[in-house]
N, C-alpha and C positions, 0 to 999 in steps of 0.2 A: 504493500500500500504506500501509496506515492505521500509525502506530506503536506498536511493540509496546510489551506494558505488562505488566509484576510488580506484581501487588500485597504490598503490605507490609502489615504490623501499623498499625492505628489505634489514635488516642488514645483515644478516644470508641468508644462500641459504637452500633449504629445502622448505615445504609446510608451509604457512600459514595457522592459525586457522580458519580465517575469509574464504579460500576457500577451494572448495570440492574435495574430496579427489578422489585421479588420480586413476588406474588402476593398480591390481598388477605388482610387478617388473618382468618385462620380458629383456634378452638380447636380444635386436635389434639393427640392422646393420640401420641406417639412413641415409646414404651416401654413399653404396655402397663401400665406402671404406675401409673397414674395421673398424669404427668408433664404436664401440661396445659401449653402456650408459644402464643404468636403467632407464626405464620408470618417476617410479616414483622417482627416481636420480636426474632427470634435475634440472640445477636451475632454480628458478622463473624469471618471467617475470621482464625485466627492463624498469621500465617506463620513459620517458625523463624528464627532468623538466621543469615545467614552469613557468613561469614571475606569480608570485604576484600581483603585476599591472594589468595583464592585465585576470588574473583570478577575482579580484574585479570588473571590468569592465562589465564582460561579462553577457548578459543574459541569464537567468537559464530558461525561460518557453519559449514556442515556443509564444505566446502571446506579450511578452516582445521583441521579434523582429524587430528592424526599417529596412526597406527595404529589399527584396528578397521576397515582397508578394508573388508572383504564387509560388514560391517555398517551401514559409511555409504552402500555402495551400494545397498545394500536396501532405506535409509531413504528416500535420495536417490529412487528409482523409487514408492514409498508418496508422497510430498511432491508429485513433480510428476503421478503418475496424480488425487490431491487436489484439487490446481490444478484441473486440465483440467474434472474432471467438477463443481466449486467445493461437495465436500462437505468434512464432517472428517475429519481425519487418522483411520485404526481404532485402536481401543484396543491400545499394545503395551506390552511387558514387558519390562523389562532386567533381568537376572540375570548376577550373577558377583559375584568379591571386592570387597571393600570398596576404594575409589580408584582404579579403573578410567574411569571416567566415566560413570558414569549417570544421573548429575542432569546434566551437561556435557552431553549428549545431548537432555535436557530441554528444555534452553536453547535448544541451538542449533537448537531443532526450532519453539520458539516464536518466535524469532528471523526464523528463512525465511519461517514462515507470515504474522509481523507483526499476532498474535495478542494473547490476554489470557493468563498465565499466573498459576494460582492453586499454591500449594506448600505440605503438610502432611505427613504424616505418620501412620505405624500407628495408634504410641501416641497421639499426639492424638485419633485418632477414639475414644475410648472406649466411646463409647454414639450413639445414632442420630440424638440430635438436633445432634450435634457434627459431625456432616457435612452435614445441612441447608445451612448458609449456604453450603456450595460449590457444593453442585445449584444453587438457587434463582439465588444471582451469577452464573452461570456465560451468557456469552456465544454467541451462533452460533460457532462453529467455535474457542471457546477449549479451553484445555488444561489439568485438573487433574491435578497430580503428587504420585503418594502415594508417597512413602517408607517402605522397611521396611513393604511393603505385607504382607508374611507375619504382619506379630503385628497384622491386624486381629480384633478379637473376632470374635465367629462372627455375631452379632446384626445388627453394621454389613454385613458379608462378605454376608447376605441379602439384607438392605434395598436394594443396589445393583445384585442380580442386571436386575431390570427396568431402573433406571438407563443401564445396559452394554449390556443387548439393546432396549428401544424407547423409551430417554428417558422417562423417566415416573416418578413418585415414589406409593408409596399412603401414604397417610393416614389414619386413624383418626380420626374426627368423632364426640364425644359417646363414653359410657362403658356399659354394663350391655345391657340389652337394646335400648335406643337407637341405641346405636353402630353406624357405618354408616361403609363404606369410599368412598374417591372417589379417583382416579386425576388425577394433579394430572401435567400436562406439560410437559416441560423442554425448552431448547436443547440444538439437539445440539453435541456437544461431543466434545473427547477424552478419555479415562482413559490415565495413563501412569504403570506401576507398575513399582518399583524395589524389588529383592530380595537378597539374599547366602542365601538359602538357599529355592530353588524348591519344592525338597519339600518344605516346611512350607506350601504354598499348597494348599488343598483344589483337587479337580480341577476342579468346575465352575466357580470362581472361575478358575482358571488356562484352561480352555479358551475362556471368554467375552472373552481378549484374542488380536486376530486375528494381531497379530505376535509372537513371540517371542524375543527376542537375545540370545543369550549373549555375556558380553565377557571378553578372553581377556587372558594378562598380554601385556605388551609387550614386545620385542625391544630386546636395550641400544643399538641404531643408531637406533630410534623413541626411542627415552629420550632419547637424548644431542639428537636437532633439537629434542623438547620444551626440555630446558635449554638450550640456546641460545636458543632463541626469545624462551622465558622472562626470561632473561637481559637481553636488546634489550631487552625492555617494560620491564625493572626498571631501565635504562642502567648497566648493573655489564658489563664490562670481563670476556670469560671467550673462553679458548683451545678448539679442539677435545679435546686429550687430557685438562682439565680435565674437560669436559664428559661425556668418555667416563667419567672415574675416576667422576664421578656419578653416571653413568647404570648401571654397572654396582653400586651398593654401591646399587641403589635396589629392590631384588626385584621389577623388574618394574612397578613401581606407578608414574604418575606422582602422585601425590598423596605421595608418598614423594619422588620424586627433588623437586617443590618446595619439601619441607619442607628436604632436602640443601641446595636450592639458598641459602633464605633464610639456614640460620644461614651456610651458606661467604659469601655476601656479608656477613655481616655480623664476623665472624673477618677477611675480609678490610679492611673500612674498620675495625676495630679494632685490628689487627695487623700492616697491608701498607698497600698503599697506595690498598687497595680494587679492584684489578683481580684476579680470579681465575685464577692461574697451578695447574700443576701442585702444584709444591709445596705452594703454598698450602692447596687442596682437599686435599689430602694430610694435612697438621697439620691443619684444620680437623675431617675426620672423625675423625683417632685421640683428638681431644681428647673428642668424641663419644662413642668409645668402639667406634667400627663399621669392623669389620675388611674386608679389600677382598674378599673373598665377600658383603657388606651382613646380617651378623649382630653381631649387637649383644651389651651382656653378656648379659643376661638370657638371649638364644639360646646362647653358648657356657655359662654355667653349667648350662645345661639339660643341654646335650651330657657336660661336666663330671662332674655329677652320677651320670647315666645309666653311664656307664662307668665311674670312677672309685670309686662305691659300690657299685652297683650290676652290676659285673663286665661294662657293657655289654648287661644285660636279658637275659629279658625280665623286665618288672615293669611294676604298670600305672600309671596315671596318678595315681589319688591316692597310692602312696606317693612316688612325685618330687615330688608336690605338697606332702608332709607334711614331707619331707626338706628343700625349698629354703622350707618357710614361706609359699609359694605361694598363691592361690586355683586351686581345680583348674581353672574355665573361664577364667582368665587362661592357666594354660598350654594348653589342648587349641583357645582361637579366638584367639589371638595369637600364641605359640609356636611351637607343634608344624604348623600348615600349612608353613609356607616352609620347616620343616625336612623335611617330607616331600617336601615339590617340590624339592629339592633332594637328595634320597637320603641325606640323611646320619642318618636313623631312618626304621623302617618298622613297621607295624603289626602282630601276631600276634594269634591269638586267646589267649595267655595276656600278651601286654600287648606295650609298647614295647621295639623296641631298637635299638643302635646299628649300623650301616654300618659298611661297610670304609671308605668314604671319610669318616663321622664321625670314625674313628681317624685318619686323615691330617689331618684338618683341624684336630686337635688335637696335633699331631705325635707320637702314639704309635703303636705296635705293634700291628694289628690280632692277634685271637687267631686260633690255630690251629683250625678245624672240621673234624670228619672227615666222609663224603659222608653219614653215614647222621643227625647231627644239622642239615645242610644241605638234608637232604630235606625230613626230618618234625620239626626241630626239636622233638625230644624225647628222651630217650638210649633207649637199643635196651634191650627187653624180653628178649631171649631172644638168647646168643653163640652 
């Protein structure tokens, strides 16, 4: 097995050594607009950067995986049905929250294969000649991974329908009545697309990938082997109940429980003696500010608000937005999820309000409902 290879960001725009060489220079119109480029012109693909951190972290083998079993099984059976018959892996789809592992998925998929892994994203693809250098570089049996593959324009989201089903790229040659199309052919390869929100993916784009995965939050006993694990690789000194106090104040997210992880090690070679005790983790999150439910201020001021002003709702989201001085999509895609995975607010159709268990979690008095505004949440028309 040949070694797998990430491409990175170059200095220089132009064709890397390390990939394979594009097709001769032809002028093509890409955009209908008059947009005229060389083929093999374009510049290279710009990869994003990522956290150090949380590349140490990560697991390289599908083996190496805590939690999403059904789904590394699935993978696992896709990988070696691949092998066997030596095509490429089918274009699949990971969808769910944000730090679940999706790109970690990515990896460790290029990893087994011992493949080329190219890494972009939506908004990068702007327009169509901005995904060119991925077709063109793109390897026998390598892997391109879009991120935030739902805010592709609609123009790109086309151009790769042929791409996805027979490898192939069209091209536009020449402008006016001149203009003539030609069918220009690619390595096959993988597409592997990454999403937090599936319904904003048109359907034919969503149905042209053969797998589909949903990833689900994690269990605080999968949390807690992640920090530990994690731990080992970082050689920081941490107990089981440490681990657990972690893994539960992490909503489920490892990408959350590692951020827990790094600042408590680092509270602890600040403050202790660097070995992660109970205690420790303890002070280190209330300094945080993240109470042992894993809500934080911004979550309980929400809660706060909601009740406190607001008698407990309903009322909708921009005036808690106007009230705490908020951006409204700051509270309804950071906020307000974990607070509904958690029951402590639910949604109506005349807006937000709070739980019985929101009242306890803030140690007040849930109010008194009688059964007919618990039914129909509205007060009664007629005694």
């Amino acid at each position: 097995m040949r070694e797998p290879k990430i491409t990175g960001p170059s200095k220089r725009a132009g064709r890397s050594r390390s990939q394979p060489p594009v097709a001769p220079a032809r002028a093509v119109d890409l955009e209908g607009e008059g947009l005229d480029a060389e083929v093999d012109g374009l510049p290279e693909p710009v990869v994003p950067k990522t956290d150090p951190f949380d590349e140490k972290l990560r697991p390289t083998r599908l083996h190496e995986i805590i939690g999403q079993r059904k789904v590394a099984e699935r993978l696992g059976i896709a990988l070696e049905a691949a092998r066997r018959r030596g095509d490429p892996l089918p274009h699949i789809l990971f969808d769910g929250p944000p730090g679940l592992g999706k790109t970690t998925f990515a990896n460790v998929l290029h990893n087994e294969l011992g493949v080329e892994l190219h890494v972009t994203s939506g908004p990068a693809l702007d327009k169509k000649m901005d995904v060119m250098p991925y077709l063109t570089n793109a390897s026998e049996g390598s892997i391109l991974f879009i991120d935030e593959i739902h805010r592709l324009p609609k123009t790109v989201e086309e151009f790769i329908y042929p791409v996805m089903e027979d490898f192939r790229v069209d091209v536009v040659l020449g402008e006016g009545i001149s203009a003539r199309t030609i069918n220009l052919p690619l390595k096959r390869f993988t597409i592997i697309g990454a999403t937090t929100r599936s319904g904003m993916l048109s359907a034919p784009l969503r149905d042209r990938f053969h797998l589909h995965e949903h990833l689900e939050f994690y269990e605080v006993e999968e949390l807690a082997r992640i920090v530990s694990i994690n731990a080992r690789k970082l050689k920081t000194e941490i107990d089981d109940e440490s681990a657990l106090e972690l893994a539960r104040r992490s909503r489920g997210t490892p990408r959350l429980a590692n951020a827990r992880l790094r600042w408590v090690r680092d509270f602890a070679l600040a403050r202790a003696d660097g070995a992660i005790t109970l205690e420790v983790a303890r002070a280190a999150l209330t300094m945080q500010e993240i109470d042992a439910e894993g809500l934080d201020k911004q979550d309980r001021r929400y809660l706060e608000t909601l009740i406190k002003v607001f008698q407990g709702g309903p009322t909708g989201v921009e005036a808690l937005a106007a009230t705490m001085n908020v951006p409204v999509d700051t509270l309804a895609d950071e906020v307000e999820p974990y607070l509904l995975r958690r029951h402590l607010i639910i949604r109506t159709p005349r807006g937000r309000k709070a739980t019985i268990e929101g009242y306890r979690l803030l140690g007040l008095p849930a109010p008194l409902l009688d059964e007919d505004s618990m039914l129909f949440d509205q007060p009664r028309l007629f005694t």
